[in-house]
Structures are given as C-alpha cells and as structure tokens.
LUMMI-374497 format. One line per field, with one value per residue: x, y, z of N, C-alpha, C in turn; residue in three letters; residue number from 1. Coordinates in nm, 3 decimals, m for minus. Example, Ala and Ser with C-alpha at 12.3 -4.5 7.8 and 13.67 -1.06 7.14 Angstrom:
BEGIN
nxx = c(1.319 1.285)
nyy = c(m0.569 m0.225)
nzz = c(0.780 0.708)
caxx = c(1.230 1.367)
cayy = c(m0.450 m0.106)
cazz = c(0.780 0.714)
cxx = c(1.320 1.290)
cyy = c(m0.330 0.003)
czz = c(0.780 0.787)
r = c(Ala Ser)
k = c(1 2)
END
This chain:
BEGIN
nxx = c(1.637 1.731 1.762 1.472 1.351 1.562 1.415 1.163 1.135 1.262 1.030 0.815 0.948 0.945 0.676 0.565 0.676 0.573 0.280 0.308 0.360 0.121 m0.036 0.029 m0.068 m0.009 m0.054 m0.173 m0.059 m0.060 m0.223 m0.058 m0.307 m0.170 0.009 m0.132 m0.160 m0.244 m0.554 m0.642 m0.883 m0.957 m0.892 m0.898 m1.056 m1.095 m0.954 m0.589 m0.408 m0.279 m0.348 m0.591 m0.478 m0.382 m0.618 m0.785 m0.574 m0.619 m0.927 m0.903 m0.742 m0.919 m1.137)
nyy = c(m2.991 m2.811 m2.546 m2.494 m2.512 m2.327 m2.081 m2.090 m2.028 m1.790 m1.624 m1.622 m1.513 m1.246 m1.190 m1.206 m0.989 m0.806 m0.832 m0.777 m0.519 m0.376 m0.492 m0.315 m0.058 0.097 0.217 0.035 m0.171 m0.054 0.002 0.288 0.533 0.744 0.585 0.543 0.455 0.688 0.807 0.542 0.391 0.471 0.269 0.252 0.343 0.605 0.898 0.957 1.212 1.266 1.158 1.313 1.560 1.508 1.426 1.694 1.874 1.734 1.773 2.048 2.042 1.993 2.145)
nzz = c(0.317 0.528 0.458 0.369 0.615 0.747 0.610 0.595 0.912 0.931 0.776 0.890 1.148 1.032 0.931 1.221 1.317 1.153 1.197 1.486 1.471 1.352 1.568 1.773 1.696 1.467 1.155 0.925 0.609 0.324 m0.038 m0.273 m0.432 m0.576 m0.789 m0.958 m1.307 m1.590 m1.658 m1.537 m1.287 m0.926 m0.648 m0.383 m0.071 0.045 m0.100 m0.201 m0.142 m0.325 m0.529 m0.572 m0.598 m0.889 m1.005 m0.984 m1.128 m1.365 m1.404 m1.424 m1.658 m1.876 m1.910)
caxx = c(1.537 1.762 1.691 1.328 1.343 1.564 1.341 1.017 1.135 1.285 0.950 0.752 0.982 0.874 0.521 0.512 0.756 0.484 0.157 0.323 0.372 m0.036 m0.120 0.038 m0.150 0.077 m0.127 m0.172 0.034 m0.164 m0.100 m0.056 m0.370 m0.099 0.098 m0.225 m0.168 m0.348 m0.696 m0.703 m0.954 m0.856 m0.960 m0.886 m1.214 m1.062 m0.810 m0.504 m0.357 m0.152 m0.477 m0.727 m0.431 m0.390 m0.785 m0.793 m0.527 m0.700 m0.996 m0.895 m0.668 m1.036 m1.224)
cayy = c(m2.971 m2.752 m2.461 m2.504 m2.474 m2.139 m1.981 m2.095 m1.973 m1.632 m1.569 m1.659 m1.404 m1.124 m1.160 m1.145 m0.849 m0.718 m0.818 m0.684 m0.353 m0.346 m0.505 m0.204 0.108 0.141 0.190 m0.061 m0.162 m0.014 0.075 0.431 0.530 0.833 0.554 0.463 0.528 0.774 0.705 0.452 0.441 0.432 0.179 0.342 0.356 0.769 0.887 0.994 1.367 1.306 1.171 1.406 1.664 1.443 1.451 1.824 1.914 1.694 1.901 2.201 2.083 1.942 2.209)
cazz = c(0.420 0.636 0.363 0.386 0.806 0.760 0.524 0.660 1.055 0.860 0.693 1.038 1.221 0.927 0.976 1.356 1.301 1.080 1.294 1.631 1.420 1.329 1.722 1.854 1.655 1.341 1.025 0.826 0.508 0.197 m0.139 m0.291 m0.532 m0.681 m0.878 m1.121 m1.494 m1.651 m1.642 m1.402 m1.158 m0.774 m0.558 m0.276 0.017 0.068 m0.215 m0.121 m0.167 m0.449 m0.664 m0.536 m0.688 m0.990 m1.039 m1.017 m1.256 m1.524 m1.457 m1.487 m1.806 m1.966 m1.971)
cxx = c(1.579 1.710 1.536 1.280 1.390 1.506 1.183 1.011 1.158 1.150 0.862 0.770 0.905 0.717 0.466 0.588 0.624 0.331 0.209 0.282 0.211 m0.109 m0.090 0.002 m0.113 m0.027 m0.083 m0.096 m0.105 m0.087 m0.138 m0.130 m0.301 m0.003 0.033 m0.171 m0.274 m0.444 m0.762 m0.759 m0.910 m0.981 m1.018 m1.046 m1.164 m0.915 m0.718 m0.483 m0.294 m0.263 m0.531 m0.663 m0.424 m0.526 m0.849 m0.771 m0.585 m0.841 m1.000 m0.883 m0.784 m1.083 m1.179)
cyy = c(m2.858 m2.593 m2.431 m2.450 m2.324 m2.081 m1.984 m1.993 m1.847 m1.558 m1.536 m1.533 m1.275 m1.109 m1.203 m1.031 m0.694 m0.687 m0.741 m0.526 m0.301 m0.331 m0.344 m0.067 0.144 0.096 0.097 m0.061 m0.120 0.067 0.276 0.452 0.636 0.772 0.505 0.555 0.612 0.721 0.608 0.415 0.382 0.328 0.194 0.396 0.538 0.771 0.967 1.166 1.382 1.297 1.241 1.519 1.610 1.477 1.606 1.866 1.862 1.733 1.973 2.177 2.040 2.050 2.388)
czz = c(0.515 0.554 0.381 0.534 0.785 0.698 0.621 0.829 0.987 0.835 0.815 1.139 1.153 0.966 1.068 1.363 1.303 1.204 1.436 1.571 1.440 1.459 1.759 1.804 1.568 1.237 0.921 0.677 0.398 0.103 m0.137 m0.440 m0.657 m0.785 m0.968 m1.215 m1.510 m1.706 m1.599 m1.307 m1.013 m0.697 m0.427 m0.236 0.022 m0.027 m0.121 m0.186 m0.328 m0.552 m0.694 m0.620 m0.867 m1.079 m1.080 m1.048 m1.394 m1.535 m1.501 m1.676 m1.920 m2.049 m1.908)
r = c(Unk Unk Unk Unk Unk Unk Unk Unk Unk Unk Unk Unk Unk Unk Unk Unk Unk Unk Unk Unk Unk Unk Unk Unk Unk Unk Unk Unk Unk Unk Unk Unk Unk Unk Unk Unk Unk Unk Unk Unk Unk Unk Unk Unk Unk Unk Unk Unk Unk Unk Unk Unk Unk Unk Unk Unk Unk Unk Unk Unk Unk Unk Unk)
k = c(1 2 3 4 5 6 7 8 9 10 11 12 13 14 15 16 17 18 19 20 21 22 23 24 25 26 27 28 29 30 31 32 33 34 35 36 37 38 39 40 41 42 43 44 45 46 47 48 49 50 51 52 53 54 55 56 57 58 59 60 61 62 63)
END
C-alpha cells in the first residue's frame, strides 16, 4: 500500500507540474506531424515546417 501512496502522490505532483506549465502561457504538449511514415496523412489542425518541407520535396520528386 505504501508503494501505491508514493507513486500515486509522485504522479499527482507531475501533472500539477505539467498543468501549472499550460496555466501560465506555455504551449501546450503536442505531437510532431514530421515523424509520419511515408504516406501518412497528418493530423495536425496547421502542419508543421518539417511536413510542409516533406510535402514539397515529394512534389517536386512526382512530377
């Protein structure tokens, strides 16, 4: 049981760690749409830099 208490308070601390981070203006945790596989479509609401380059080299290399 004592196991269970330090993990549970540990985890507790972590994600008010985390939420203070977000309260106070720090961008949010999110993934990165430049680590899809080839041909993968992004999820991503605005792609990121690395795709948008990703996306535009496999243009070009199409056609």
């Amino acid at each position: 049981m004592t196991y269970f208490l330090v993990t549970f308070v540990f985890m507790a601390v972590v994600i008010a760690i985390m939420a203070i981070g977000v309260i106070f203006g720090r961008r949010a945790i999110k993934g990165s749409c430049g680590g899809a596989a080839n041909g993968a479509d992004c999820v991503c609401v605005e792609k990121c830099d690395k795709r948008k380059k990703m996306e535009a080299e496999a243009h070009l290399n199409q056609g």
